[in-house]
N, C-alpha and C positions, 0 to 999 in steps of 0.2 A: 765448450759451449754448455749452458745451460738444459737441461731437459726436455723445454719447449722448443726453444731453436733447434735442438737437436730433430724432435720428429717434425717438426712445419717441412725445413729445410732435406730432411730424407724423405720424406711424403711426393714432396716438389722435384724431387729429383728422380722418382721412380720414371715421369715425365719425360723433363727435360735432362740434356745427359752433359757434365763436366760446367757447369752454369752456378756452382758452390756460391762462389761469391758473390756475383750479381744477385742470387736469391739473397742471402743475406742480408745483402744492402738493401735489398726490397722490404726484407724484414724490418730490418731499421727506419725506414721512412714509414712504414706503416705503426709502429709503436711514438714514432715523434708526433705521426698524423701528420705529414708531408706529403708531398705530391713526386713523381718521376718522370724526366724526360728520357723516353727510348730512342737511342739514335743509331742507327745501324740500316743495313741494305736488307731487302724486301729476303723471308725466309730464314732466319736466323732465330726462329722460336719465341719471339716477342709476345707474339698473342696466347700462344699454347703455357707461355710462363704465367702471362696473367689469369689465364683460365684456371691453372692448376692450382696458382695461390688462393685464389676464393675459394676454391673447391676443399682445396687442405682449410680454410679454415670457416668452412659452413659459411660463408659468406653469398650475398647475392654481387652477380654478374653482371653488365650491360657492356655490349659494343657497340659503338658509332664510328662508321663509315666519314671519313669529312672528305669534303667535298666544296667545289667552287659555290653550290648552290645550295647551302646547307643554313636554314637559316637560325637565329639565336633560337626561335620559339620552340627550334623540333629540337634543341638540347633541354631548354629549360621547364619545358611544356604551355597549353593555353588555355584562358578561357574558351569556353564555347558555350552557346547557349543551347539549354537541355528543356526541348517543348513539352515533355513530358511533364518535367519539374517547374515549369515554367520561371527558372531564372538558368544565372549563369555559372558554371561545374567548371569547374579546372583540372585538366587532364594532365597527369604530372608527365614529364618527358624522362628521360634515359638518366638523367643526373641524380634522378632520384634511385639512387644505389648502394650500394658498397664502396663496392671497385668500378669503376666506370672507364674502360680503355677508349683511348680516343684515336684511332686509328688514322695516320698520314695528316696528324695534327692543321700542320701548313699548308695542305694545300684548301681550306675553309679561308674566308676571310677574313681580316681583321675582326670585323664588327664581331664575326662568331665568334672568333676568334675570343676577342674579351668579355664575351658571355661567360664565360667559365671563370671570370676572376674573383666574381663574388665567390661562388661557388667553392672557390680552390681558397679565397680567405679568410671567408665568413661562416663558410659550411649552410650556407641559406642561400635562398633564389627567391628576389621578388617581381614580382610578374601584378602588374595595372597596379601597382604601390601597395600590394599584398606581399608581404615576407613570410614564407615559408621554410623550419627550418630543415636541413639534412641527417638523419638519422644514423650515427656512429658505426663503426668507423667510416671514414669516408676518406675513398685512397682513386684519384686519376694518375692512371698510367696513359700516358700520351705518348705515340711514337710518331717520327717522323726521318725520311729518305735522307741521307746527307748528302747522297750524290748526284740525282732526279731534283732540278731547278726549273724545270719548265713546268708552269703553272701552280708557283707555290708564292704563298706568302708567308716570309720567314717572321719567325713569334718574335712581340718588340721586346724591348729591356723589358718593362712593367712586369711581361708573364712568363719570360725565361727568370724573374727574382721567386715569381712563386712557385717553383718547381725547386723541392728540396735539393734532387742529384740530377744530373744527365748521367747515364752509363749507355755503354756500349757491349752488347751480347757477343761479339766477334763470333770467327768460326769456331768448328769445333776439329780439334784434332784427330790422325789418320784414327788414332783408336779408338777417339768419343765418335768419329764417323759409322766405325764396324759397330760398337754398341749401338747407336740410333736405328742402322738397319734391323739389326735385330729383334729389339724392344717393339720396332715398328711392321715386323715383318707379318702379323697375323691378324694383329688389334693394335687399337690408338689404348694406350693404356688411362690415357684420360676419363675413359669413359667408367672403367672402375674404380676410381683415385675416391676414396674415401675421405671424410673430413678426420683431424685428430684434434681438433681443440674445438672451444665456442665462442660466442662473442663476448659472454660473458669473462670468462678465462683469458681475452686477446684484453677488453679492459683492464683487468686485474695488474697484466704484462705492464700497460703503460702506463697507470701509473707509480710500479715500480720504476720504471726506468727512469721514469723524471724526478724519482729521490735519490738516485745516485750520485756518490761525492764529489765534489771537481776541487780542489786546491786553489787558492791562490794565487800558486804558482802558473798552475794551469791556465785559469780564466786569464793571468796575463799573457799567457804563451800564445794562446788561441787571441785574444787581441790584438799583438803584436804581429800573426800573420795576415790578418786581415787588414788591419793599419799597412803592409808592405803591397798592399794594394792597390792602395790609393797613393801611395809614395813611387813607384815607379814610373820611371820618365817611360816606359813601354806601354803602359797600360792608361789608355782614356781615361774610364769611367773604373773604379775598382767595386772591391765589396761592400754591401750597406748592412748598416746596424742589421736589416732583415736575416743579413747572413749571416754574423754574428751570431744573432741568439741560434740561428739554422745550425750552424757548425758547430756550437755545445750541446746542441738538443742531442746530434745526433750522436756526437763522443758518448754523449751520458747513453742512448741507447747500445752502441758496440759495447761497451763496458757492459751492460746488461747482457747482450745477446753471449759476450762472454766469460758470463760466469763470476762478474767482479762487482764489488761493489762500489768501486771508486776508478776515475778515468788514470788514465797515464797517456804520456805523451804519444804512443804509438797508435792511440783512437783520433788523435784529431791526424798524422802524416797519413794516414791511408783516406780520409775523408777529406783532404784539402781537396785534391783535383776534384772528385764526384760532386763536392761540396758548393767550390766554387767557381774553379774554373768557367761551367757556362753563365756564370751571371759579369765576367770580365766583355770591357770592351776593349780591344786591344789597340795599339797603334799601329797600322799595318806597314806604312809608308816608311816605319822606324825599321820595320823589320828587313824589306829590301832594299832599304839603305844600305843597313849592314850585311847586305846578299846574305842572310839566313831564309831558307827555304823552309816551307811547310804547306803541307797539303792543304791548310786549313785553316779558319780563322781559332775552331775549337784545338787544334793541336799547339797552334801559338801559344793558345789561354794554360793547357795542361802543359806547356813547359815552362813559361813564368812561374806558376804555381808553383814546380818542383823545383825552380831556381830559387824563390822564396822559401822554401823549405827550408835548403842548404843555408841560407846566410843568414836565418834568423835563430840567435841559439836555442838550443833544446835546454829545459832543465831537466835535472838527474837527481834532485833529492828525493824520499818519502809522498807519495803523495798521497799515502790512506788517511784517515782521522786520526 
């Protein structure tokens, strides 16, 4: 890795414990400027990671709580009128951020729901036909219950497409378990976690990463798995153009984050699932037809994806300049 990813990702880890590569891919969505779906059970350090990456990188913080009763105005902020000033002040809401975690995303409403999609594509919020825009970087982590269905409303296609990766924190192993006690046993170490970089320097990062080289070969490779997409008699709806450029942005950054200055085929197989996976609609009816069982509709998507991996060739020539 590079010398930046080196200290973000050890910073982040002083934190959270055996979580390597989730942070990383964190990293990566923040240099594309993408967004992340958290999908995991309540306790699994989701919010403690997003705190500690702002924190690693001087960045501002906001969390929102969602909620059935949460409505679009308390994300995006409102007019009021200011007697003082005798007109009307706009008080910016929680979007105005950094990093803005949106806590148990689904269970808010639709309508709030797709408050945030200007937001997550435009990087602006316009509020009484006022466009106001968002100040860089601008990175939502959104988590959400996969197993807690009562009283949720699950995200439509439109804003599971603008969500760069879905990842999952899973648990941590017997030995990352004895480390956690311990790191936690006296102080939250969060509370001294120092910044190592600025925002200025997080700039600098992206746009190195979006001159990194991708091949020919590549741009057709990474086509051809997204094209097997939309070709699968298993899969409804596959991936869109959206995801497409999503899926080389983000090769071009791991090639960054590792140190290279040009993609190879092993930045887009480790990014297909995170990649695309949640923006598949899958056909479920197909699936117990052919009695294959799956906990889920996201487990479905992450083994097509890997099925698509396997049958689409890989190339093996040169792919520097």
């Amino acid at each position: 890795m590079n010398s930046f990813s080196e200290k973000l990702i050890g910073n982040v880890n002083k934190v959270i414990v055996g979580k390597e590569d989730q942070i990383e891919l964190l990293l990566i969505s923040l240099l594309v400027g993408g967004h992340v779906l958290l999908e995991d059970v309540p306790g699994t350090g989701k919010t403690k990671t997003a705190k500690a990456l702002a924190a690693s990188l001087d960045l501002d913080f906001k969390r929102v709580q969602f909620t059935i009763d949460l409505l679009p105005s308390d994300l995006t902020g409102i007019n009021f009128f200011d007697r003082e000033a005798n007109a009307f002040v706009f008080r910016k809401g929680p979007v105005f951020t950094n990093i803005l975690l949106a806590d148990e995303i689904n269970r808010a409403t639709a309508r709030t729901q797709s408050s945030l999609l200007e937001c997550m594509e435009e990087h602006q919020v316009t509020v009484d036909g006022d466009t106001k825009k968002l100040e860089p970087p601008f990175l939502v982590i959104a988590t959400q219950n996969p197993v807690e269905s009562q009283g949720t409303f699950p995200l439509p296609e439109a804003q599971l497409d603008r969500f760069l990766m879905m990842l999952k924190m899973d648990y941590p192993s017997h030995n990352e378990s004895i480390e956690m006690l311990k790191r936690f046993a006296t102080e939250d170490p969060l509370d001294k976690l120092a910044p190592v970089t600025t925002k200025e320097e997080l700039a600098s990062m992206q746009e190195q990463a979006k001159n990194i080289f991708v091949s020919d070969l590549l741009y057709d490779y990474a086509a051809k798995i997204v094209e097997a997409t939309r070709q699968s008699d298993d899969i409804a709806i596959g991936a869109s153009p959206r995801a497409l450029l999503a899926f080389v942005a983000a090769a071009k950054a791991r090639a960054f984050v590792r140190d290279r200055t040009n993609c190879i085929p092993d930045d887009f197989k480790s990014l297909a699932v995170p990649v695309l996976a949640h923006r598949l609609t899958v056909r479920l009816q197909r699936a117990v037809s052919k009695n294959v069982k799956f906990l889920s509709k996201r487990d479905m998507a992450e083994q097509l994806v890997k099925k698509i991996l396997e049958e689409v060739p890989c190339p093996t020539e040169d792919f520097s300049r």
